[in-house]
N, C-alpha and C positions, 0 to 999 in steps of 0.2 A: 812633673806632678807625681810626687807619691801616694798610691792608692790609701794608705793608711791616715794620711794627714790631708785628705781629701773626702767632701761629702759626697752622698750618692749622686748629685744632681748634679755635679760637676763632673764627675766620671762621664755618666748616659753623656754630656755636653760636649765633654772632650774627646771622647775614645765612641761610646755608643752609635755617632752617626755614621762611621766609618764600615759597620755589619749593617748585612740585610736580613731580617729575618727570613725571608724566602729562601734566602745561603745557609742557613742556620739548620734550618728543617731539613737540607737534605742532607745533614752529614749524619754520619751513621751511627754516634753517638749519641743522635737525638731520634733517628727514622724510623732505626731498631726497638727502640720503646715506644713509638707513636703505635707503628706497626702491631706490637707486640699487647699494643692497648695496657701499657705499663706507666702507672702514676711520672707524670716527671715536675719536680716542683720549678717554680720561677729561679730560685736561687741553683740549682742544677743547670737550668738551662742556658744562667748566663754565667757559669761557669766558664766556657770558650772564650766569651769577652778576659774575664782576670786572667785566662793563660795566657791570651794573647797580649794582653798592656804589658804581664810578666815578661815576657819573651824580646820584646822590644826596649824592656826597662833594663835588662841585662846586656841587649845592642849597645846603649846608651850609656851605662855607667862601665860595662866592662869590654865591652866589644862584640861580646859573644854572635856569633852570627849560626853558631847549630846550637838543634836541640838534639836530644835521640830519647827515644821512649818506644814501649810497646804499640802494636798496631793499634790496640784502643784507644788511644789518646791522637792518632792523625789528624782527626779534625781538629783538634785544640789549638797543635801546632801548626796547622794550616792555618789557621786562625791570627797566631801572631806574625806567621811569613806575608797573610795577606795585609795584615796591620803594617807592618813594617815597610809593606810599600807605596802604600796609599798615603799612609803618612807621614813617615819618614824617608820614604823615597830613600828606601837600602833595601838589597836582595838579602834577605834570611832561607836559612837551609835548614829541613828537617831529614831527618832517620827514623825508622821505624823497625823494628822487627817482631816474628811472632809473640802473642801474648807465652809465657812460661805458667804452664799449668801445675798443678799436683796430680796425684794418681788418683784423686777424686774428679778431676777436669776441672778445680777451682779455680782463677786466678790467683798465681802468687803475689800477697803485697802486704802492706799495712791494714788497706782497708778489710782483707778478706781475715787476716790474725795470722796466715801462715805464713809470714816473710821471714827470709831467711840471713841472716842479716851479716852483711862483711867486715863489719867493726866488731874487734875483737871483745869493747865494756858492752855489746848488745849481746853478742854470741861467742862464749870462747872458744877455741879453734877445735876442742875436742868435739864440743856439741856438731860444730860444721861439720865435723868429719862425719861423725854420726849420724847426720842427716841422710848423708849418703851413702853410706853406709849401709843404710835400711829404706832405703829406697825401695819403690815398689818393682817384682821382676819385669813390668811392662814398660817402665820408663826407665832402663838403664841406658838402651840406647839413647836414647832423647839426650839424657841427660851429659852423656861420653862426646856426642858431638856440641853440647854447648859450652860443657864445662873444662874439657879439655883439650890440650892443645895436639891428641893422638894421632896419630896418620889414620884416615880412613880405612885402611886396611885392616886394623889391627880393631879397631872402632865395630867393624864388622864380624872380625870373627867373636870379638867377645859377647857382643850382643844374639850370637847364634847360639851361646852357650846355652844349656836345661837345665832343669833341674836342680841339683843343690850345685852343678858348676856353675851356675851364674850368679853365686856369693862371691870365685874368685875376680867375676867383673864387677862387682859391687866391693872389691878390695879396691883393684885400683881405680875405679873410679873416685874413690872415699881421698885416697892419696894423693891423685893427680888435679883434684877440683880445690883439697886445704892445700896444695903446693903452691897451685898458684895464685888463690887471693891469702893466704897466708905465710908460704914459705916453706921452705924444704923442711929448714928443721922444726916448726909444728907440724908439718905433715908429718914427720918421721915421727916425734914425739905423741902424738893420738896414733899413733898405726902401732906404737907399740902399749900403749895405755890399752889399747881393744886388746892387745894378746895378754896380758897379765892379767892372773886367775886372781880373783877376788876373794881375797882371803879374808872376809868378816863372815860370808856365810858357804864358802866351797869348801869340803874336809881337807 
């Protein structure tokens, strides 16, 4: 059954009796708003359901047996690992790791507008550089142990830097994060486009 070429009463029929809402309420992508006494509409709520038929629908046509997503999303994926065995009688694996904030504590994504994106026609390699480039001085560390691949040593000293020295951690940071979802030579190529003086308006 594809969700798309499928009506709703047939989804709840096929897939719906498989959840319990009393499962539902305690994940924390639902607790936390209940808790919080934060609207949550119907179409959000059963959102966990479409992740989960999604998750097993990718079992199915590709094999996929992991997902990996931020820790907000665990119950979703929980969701399709417990789908997958109840109904298809196959073990699925999730991954989770921390959500990736900005120096606002946003979450970074689509939905919040400030995703930062690794395709080159979304984001060209100079703009990524610059992202990090200008990074906030509070998350350079954060950012050195996700984005690069540094020895912790070196991870440490840089994030101990002050004052205008923690530009040069925000150098390579900026180089070492466009290296490797883009490549040496864009990383070399924006690392020397920041150093060339802008001759339309510097004397």
């Amino acid at each position: 059954m594809c969700i798309r070429d499928s009506n709703y009463l047939s989804f709840l029929r096929d897939i719906g009796t498989y959840y319990s809402v009393n499962r539902m309420l305690t994940m924390d992508s639902v607790k936390s708003r209940l808790d919080r006494e934060q609207p949550m509409s119907f179409l959000e709520f059963n959102y966990m359901l479409l992740q989960g038929y999604d998750f097993c629908e990718l079992y199915r046509k590709y094999g996929c047996r992991a997902q990996i997503a931020g820790s907000d999303q665990w119950g979703n994926i929980t969701s399709g690992t417990e789908l997958g065995r109840r109904k298809y009688d196959v073990e699925l694996f999730g991954f989770t790791s921390p959500i990736i904030t900005d120096s606002a504590g946003r979450k970074m994504g689509k939905s919040e507008g400030n995703a930062v994106w690794i395709n080159e026609d979304k984001l060209p390699a100079y703009d990524y550089y610059q992202y990090f480039r200008n990074i906030g001085d509070a998350e350079v560390g954060k950012c050195l142990r996700i984005y690069t691949d540094l020895p912790m040593d070196e991870i440490r000293r840089l994030e101990d830097l002050k004052d205008q020295e923690i530009n040069e951690a925000k150098k390579i940071l900026a180089f070492e994060a466009t290296k490797i979802c883009r490549g040496f030579d864009e990383a070399k190529a924006a690392e020397e486009t920041r150093r060339r003086p802008c001759r339309s308006i510097c004397p």
